[in-house]
N, CA, C and O atoms as a GROMACS GRO file, in nm:
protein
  360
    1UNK      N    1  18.758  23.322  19.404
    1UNK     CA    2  18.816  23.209  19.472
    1UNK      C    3  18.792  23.083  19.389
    1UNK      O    4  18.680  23.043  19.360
    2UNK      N    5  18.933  23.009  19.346
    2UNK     CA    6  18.912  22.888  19.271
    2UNK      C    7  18.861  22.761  19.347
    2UNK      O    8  18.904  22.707  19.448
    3UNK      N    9  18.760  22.733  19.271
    3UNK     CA   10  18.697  22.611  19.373
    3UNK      C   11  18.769  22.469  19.330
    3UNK      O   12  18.815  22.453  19.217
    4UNK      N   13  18.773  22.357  19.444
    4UNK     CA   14  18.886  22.260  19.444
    4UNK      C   15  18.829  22.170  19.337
    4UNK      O   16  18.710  22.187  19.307
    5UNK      N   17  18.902  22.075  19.274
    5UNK     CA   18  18.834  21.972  19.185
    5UNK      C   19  18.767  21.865  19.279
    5UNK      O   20  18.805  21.850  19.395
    6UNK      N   21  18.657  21.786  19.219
    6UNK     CA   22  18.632  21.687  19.351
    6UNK      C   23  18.703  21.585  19.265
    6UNK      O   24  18.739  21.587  19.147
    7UNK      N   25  18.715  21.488  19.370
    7UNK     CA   26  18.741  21.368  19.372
    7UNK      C   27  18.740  21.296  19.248
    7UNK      O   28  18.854  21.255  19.228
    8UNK      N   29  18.682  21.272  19.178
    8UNK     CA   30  18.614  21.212  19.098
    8UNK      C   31  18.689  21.264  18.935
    8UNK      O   32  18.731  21.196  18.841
    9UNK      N   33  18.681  21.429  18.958
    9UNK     CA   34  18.762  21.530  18.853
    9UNK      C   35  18.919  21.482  18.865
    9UNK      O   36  19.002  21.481  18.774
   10UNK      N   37  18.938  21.445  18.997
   10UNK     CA   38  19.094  21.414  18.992
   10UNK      C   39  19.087  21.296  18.923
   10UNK      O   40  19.109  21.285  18.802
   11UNK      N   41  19.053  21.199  19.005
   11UNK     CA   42  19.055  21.055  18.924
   11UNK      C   43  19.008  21.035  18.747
   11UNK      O   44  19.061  20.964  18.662
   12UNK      N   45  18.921  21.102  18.738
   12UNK     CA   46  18.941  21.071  18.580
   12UNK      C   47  19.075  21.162  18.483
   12UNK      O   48  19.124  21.105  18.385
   13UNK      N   49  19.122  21.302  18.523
   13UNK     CA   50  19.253  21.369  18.517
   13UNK      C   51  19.387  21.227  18.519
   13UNK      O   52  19.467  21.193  18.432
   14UNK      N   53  19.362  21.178  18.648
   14UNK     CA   54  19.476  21.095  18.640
   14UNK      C   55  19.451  20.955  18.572
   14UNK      O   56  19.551  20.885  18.551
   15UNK      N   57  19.324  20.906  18.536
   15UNK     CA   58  19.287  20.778  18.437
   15UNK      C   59  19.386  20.870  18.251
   15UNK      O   60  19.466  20.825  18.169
   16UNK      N   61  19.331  20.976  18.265
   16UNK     CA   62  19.323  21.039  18.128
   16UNK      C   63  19.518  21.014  18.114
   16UNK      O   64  19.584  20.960  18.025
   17UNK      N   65  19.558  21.075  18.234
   17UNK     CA   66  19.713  21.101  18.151
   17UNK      C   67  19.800  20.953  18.204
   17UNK      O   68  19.923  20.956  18.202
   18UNK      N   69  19.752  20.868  18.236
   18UNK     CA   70  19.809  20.684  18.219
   18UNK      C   71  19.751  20.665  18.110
   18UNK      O   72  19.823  20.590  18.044
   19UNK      N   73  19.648  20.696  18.044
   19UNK     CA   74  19.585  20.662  17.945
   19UNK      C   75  19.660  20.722  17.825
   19UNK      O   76  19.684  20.657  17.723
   20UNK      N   77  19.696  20.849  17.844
   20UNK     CA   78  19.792  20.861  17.758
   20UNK      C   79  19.927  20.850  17.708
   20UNK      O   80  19.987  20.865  17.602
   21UNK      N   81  19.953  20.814  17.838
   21UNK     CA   82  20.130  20.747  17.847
   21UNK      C   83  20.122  20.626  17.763
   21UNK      O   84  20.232  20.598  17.714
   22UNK      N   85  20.061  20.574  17.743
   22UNK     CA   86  20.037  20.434  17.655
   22UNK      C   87  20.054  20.461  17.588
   22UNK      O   88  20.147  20.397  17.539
   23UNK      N   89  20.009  20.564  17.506
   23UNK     CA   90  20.021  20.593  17.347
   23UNK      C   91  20.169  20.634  17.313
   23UNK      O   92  20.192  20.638  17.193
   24UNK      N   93  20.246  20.657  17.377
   24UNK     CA   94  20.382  20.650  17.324
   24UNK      C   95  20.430  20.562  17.274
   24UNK      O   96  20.442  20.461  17.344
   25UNK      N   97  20.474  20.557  17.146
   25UNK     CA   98  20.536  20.442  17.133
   25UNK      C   99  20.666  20.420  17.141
   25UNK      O  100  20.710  20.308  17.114
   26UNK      N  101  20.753  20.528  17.183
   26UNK     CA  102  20.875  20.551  17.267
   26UNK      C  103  20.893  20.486  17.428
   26UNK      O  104  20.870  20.556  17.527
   27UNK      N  105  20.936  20.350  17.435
   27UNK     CA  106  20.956  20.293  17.581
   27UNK      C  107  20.974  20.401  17.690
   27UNK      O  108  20.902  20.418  17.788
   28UNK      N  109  21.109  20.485  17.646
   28UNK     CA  110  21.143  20.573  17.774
   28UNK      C  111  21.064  20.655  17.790
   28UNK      O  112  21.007  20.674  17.897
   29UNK      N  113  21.038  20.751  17.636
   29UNK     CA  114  20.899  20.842  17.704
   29UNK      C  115  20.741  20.790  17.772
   29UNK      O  116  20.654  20.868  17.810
   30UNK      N  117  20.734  20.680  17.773
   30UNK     CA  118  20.560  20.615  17.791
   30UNK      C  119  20.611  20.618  17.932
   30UNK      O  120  20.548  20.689  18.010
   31UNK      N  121  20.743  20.537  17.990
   31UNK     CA  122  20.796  20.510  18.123
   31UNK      C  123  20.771  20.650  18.207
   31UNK      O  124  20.710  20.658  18.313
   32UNK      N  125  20.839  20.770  18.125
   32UNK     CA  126  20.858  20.874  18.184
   32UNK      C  127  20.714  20.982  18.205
   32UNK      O  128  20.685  21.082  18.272
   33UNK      N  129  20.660  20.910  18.123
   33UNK     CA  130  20.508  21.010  18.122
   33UNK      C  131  20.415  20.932  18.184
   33UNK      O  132  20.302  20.980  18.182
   34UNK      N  133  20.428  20.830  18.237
   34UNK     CA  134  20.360  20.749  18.353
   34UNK      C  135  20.468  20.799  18.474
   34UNK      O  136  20.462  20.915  18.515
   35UNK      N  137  20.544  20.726  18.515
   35UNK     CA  138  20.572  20.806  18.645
   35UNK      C  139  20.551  20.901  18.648
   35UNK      O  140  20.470  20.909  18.740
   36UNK      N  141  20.570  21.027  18.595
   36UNK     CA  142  20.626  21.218  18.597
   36UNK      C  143  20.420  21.193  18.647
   36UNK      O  144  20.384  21.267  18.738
   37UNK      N  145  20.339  21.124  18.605
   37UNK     CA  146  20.179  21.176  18.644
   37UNK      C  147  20.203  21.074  18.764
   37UNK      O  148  20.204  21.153  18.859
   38UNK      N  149  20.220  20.972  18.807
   38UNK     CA  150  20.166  20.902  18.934
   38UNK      C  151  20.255  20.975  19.055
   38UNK      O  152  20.216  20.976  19.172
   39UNK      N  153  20.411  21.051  19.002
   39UNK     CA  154  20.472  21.106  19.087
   39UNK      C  155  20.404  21.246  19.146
   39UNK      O  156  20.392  21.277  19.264
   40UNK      N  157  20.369  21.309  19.046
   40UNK     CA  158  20.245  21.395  19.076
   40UNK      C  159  20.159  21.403  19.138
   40UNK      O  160  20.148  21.498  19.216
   41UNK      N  161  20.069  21.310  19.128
   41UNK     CA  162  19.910  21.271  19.234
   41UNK      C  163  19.996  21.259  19.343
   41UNK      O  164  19.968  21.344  19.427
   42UNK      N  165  20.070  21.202  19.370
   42UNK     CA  166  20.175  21.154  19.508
   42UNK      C  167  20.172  21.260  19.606
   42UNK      O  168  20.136  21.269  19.724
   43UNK      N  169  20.231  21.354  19.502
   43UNK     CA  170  20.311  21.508  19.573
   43UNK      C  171  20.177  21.616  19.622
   43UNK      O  172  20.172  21.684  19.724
   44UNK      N  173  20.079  21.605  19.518
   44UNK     CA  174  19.965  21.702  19.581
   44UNK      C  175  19.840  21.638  19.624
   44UNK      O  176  19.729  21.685  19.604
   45UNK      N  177  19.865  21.528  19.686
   45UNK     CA  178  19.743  21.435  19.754
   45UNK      C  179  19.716  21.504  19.843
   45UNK      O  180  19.593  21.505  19.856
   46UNK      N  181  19.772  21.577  19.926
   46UNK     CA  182  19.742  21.648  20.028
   46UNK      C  183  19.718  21.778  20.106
   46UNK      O  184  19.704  21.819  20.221
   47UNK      N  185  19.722  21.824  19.968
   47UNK     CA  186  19.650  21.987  19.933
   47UNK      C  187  19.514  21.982  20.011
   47UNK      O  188  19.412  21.918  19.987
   48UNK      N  189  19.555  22.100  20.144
   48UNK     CA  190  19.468  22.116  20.160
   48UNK      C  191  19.322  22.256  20.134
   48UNK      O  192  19.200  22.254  20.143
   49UNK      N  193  19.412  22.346  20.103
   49UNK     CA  194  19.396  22.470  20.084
   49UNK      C  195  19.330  22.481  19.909
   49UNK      O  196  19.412  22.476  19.817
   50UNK      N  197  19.208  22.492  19.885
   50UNK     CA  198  19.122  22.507  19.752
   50UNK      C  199  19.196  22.574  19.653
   50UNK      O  200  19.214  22.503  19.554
   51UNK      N  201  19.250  22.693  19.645
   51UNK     CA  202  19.341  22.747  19.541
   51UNK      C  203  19.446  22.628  19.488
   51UNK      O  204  19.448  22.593  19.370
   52UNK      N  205  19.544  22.565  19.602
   52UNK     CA  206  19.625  22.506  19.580
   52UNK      C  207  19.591  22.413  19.475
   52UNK      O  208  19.633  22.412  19.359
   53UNK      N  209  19.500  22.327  19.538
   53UNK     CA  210  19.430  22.199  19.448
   53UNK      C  211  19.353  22.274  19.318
   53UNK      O  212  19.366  22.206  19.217
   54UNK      N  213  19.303  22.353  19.304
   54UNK     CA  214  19.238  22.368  19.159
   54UNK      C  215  19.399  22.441  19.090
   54UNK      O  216  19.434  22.391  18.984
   55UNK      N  217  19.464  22.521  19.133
   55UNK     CA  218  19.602  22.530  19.080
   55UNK      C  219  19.672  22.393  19.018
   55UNK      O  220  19.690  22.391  18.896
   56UNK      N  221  19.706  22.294  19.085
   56UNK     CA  222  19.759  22.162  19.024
   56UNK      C  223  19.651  22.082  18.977
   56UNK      O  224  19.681  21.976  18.920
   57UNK      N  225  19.533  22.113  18.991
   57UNK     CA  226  19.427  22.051  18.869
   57UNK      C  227  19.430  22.100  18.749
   57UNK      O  228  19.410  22.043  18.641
   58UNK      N  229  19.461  22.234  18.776
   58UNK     CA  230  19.484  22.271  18.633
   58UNK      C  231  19.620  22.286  18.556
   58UNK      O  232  19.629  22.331  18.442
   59UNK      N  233  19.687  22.258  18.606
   59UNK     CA  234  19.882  22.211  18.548
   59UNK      C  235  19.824  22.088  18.501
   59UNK      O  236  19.812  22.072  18.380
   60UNK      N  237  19.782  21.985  18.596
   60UNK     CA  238  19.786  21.873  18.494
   60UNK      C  239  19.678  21.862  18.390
   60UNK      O  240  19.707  21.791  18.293
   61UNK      N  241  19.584  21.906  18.390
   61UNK     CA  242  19.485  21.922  18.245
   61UNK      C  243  19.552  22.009  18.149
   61UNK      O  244  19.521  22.014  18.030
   62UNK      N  245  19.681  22.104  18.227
   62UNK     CA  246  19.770  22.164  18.083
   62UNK      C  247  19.894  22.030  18.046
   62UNK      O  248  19.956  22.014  17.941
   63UNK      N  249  19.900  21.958  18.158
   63UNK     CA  250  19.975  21.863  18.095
   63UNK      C  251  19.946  21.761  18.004
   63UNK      O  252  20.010  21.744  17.900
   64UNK      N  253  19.862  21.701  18.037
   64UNK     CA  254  19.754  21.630  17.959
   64UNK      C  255  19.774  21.654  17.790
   64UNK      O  256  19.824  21.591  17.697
   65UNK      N  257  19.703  21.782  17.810
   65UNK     CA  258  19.708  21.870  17.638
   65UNK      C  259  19.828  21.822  17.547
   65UNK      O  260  19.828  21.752  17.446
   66UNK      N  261  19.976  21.910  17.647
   66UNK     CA  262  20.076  21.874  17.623
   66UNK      C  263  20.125  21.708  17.552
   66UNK      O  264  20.167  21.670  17.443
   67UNK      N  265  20.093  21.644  17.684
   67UNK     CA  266  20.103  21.490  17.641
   67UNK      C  267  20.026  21.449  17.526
   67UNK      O  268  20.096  21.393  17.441
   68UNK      N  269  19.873  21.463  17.487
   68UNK     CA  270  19.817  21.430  17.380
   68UNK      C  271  19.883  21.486  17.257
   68UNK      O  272  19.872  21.412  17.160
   69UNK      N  273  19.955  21.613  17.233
   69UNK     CA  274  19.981  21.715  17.120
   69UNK      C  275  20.141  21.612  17.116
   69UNK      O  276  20.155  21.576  16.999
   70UNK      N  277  20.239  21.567  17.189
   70UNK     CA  278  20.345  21.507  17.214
   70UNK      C  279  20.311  21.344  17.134
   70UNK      O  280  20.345  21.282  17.033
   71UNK      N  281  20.232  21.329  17.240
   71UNK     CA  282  20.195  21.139  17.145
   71UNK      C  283  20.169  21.160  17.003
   71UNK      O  284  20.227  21.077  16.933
   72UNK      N  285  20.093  21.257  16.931
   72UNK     CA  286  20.091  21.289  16.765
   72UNK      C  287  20.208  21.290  16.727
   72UNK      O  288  20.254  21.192  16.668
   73UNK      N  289  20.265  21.374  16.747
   73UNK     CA  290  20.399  21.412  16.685
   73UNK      C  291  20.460  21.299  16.667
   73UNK      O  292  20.507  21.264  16.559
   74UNK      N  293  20.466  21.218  16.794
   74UNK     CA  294  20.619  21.157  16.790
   74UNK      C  295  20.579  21.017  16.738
   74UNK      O  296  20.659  20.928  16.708
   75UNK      N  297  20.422  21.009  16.729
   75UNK     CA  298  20.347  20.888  16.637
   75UNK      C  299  20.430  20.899  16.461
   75UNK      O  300  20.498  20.809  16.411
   76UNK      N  301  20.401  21.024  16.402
   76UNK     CA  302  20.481  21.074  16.312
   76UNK      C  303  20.592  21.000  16.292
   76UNK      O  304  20.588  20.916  16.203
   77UNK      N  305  20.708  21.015  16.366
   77UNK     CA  306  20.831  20.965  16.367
   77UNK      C  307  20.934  20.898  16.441
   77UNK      O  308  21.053  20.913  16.471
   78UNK      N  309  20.800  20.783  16.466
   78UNK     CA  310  20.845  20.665  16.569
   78UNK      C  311  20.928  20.605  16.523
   78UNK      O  312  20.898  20.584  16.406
   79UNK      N  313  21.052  20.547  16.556
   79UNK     CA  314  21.116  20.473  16.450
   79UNK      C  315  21.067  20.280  16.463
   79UNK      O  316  21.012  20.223  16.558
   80UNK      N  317  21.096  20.242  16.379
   80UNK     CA  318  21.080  20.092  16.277
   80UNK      C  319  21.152  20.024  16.412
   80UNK      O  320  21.066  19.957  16.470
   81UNK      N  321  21.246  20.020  16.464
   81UNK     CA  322  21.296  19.917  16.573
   81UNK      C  323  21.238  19.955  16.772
   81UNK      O  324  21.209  20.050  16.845
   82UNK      N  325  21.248  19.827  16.772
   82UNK     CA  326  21.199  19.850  16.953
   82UNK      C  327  21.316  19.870  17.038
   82UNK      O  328  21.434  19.879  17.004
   83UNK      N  329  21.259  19.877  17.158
   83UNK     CA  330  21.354  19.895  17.242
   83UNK      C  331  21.417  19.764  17.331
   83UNK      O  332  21.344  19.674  17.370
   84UNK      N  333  21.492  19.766  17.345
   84UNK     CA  334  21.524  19.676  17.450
   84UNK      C  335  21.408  19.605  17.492
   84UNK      O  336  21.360  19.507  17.435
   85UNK      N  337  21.361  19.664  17.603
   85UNK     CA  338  21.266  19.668  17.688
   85UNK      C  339  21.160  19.564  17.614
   85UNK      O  340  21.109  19.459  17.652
   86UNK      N  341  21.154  19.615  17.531
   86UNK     CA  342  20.996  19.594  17.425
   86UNK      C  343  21.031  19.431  17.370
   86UNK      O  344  20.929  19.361  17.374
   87UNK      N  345  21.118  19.379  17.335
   87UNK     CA  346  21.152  19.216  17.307
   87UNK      C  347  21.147  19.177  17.373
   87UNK      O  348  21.185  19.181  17.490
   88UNK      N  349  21.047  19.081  17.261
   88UNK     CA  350  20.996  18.993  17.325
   88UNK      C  351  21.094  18.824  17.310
   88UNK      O  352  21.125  18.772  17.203
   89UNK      N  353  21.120  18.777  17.426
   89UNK     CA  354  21.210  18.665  17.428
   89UNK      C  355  21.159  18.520  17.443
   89UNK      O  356  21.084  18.458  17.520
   90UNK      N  357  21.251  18.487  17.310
   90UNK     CA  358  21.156  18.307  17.270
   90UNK      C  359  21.230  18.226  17.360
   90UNK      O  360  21.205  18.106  17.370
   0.00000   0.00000   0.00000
């Protein structure tokens, strides 16, 4: 029987992958990899059943991975211009 994450395991899980949405230096993907995790915590806040919750504790520590192995790459071959978004206006 999988035992649930506490509290505390969640909250630093979800510090870790805002923390890594930053590192994009792609506007839409940083946008999209911050919501896709706060939309997440949203949806299984209320797991009550122990399997359930250590089940989506552990999707997002595989997401996480994902996201860190993603921010390298695309550090690689960020391109030279910003986005929209990102100008800054004199």
């Amino acid at each position: 029987m999988a035992s649930a994450p506490t509290r505390s395991e969640a909250l630093a899980l979800f510090r870790s992958l805002i923390r890594i949405s930053r590192e994009f230096t792609d506007y839409n993907i940083r946008e999209y990899t911050k919501r896709r995790s706060v939309d997440a915590f949203r949806h299984n806040r209320n797991l009550s059943e122990p399997a359930e919750a250590a089940a989506a504790f552990a999707d997002g520590k595989s997401q996480l991975a994902i996201a860190k192995r993603q921010a390298v790459v695309q550090s690689f071959y960020s391109p030279s211009v910003k986005n929209v978004m990102e100008v800054e206006h004199s």
